[in-house]
C-alpha positions in Angstrom: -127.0 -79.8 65.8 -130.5 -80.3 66.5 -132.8 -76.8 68.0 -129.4 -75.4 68.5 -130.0 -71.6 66.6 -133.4 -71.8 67.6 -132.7 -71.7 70.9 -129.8 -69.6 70.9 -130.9 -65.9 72.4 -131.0 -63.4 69.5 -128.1 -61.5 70.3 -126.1 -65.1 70.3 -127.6 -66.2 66.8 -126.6 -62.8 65.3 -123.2 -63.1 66.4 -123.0 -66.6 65.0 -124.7 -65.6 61.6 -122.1 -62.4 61.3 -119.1 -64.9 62.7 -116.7 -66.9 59.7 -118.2 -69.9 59.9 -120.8 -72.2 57.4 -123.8 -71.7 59.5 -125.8 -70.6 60.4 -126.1 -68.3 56.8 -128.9 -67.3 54.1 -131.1 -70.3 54.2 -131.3 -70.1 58.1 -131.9 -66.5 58.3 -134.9 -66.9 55.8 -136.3 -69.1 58.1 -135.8 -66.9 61.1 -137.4 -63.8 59.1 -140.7 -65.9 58.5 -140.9 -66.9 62.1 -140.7 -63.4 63.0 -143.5 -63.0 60.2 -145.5 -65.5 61.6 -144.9 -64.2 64.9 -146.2 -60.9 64.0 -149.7 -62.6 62.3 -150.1 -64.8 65.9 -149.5 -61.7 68.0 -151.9 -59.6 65.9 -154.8 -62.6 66.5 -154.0 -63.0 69.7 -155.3 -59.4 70.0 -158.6 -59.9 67.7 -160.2 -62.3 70.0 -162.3 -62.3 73.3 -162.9 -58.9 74.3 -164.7 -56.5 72.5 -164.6 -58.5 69.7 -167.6 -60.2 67.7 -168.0 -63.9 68.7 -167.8 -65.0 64.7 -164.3 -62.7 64.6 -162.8 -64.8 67.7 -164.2 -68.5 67.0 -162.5 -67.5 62.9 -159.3 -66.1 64.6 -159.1 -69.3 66.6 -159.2 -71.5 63.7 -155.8 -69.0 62.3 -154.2 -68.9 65.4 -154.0 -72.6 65.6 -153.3 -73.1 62.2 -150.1 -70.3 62.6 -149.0 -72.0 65.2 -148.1 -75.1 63.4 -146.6 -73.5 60.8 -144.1 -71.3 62.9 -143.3 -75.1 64.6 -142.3 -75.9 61.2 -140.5 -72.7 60.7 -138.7 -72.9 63.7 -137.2 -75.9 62.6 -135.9 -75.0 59.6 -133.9 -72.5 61.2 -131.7 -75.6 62.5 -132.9 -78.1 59.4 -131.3 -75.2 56.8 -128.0 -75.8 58.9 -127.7 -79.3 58.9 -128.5 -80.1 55.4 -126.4 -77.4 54.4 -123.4 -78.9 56.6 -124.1 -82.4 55.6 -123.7 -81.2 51.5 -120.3 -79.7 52.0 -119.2 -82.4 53.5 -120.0 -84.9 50.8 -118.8 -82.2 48.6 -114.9 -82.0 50.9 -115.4 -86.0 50.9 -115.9 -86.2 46.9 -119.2 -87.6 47.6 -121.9 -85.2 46.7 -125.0 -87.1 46.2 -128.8 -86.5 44.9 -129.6 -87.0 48.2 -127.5 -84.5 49.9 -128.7 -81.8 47.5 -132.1 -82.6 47.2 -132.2 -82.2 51.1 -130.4 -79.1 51.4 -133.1 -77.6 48.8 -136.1 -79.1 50.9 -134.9 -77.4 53.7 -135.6 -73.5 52.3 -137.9 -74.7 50.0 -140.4 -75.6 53.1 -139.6 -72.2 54.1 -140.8 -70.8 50.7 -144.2 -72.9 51.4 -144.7 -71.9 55.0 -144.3 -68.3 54.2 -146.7 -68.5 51.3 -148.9 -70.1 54.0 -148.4 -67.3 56.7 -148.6 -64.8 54.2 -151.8 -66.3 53.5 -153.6 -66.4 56.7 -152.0 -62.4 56.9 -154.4 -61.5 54.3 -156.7 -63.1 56.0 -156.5 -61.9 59.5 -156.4 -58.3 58.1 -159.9 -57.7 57.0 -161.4 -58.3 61.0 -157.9 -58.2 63.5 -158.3 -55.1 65.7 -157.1 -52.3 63.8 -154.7 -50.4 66.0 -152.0 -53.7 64.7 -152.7 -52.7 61.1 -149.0 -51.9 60.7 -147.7 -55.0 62.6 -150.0 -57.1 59.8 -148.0 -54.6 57.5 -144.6 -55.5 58.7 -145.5 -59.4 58.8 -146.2 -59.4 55.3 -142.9 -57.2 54.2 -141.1 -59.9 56.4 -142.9 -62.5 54.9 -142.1 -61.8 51.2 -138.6 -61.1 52.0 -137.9 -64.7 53.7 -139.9 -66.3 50.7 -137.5 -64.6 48.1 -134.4 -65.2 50.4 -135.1 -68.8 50.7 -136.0 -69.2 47.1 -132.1 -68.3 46.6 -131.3 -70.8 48.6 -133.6 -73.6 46.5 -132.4 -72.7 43.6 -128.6 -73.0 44.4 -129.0 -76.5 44.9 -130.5 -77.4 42.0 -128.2 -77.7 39.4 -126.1 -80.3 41.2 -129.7 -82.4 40.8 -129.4 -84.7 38.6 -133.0 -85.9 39.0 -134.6 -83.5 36.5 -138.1 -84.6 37.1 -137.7 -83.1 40.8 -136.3 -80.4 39.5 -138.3 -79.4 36.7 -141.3 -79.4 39.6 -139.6 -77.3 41.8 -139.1 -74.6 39.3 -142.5 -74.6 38.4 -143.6 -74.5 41.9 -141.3 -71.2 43.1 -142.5 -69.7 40.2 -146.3 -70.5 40.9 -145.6 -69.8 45.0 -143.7 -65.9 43.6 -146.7 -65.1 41.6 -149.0 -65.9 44.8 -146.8 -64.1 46.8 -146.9 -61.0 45.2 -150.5 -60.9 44.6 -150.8 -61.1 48.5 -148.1 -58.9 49.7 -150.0 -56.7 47.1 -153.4 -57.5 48.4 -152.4 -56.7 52.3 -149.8 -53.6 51.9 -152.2 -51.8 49.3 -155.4 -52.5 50.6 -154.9 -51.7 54.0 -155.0 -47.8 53.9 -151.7 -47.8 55.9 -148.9 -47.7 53.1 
């Protein structure tokens, strides 16, 4: 399958996800939402740099550009890694061969996206007390995008899970979607209510 989705234009990948077919579904969609949220946080830094803008400002926004940009690589391919774990897994499930392995990746897969949008959402916050402040709503709509692909991909963790039957990873990734939702919220909170906008 490889870069597949990712490359597919958007028009293509929306009829695919609306199509009757396995993938791509939930898990890749999350991962499409937070590269559109990570997206929105490069775009806004791309406009808080050079020109009319403090030295300090750029050389920081530099050091969050460059570390966005390596997280929307990762993002990006999740899009197509949420896709082929998932279609690997029902296969060994068809085949009567569902393993730990199958199941722990197809819960990797999101749960990567849970982190990487904890991370964007992070460098959001971030970015929004010095970006140029005409793009205060695009910071807005990257963190709304941002929460929303964190909680849809948690979903898509959690479904795997019980068909685990190594509890010690389990047990850790419970505890770590809980710790990643009470971060989340605090900085969604942080960044849509401190903001003046909304």
């Amino acid at each position: 399958m490889g870069d597949r989705f990712i490359k597919t234009p958007v028009a293509g990948y929306i009829s695919e996800l609306s199509a009757r077919s396995m993938v791509p579904g939930g898990g890749s969609a999350s991962a499409l939402a937070a590269c559109l949220g990570a997206g929105l946080n490069l775009m806004v830094i791309n406009f808080s740099m050079g020109k009319n803008m403090p030295d300090k400002v750029t050389s920081v926004m530099k050091v969050f550009r460059d570390k966005q940009q390596e997280i929307l690589e990762s993002l990006e391919g999740s899009v197509d890694g949420d896709c082929e774990a998932f279609t690997e897994l029902m296969k060994a499930l068809s085949d009567g061969t569902p393993s730990d392995e199958k199941y722990i990746r197809a819960a990797k897969e999101p749960l990567n996206v849970c982190r990487k949008s904890l991370e964007s959402l992070e460098i959001t916050g971030l970015i929004a007390k010095d970006c140029n402040k005409n793009l205060m709503t695009d910071v807005i709509s990257a963190a709304h995008m941002l929460r929303a692909s964190f909680w849809s991909a948690r979903v898509n963790v959690e479904i795997n899970l019980p068909g685990i039957k190594d509890a010690a990873f389990v047990s850790v990734v419970r505890k770590e979607l809980e710790i990643m939702a009470e971060k989340i919220a605090e900085l969604h909170g942080n960044v849509t209510s401190g903001t003046g906008v909304f």
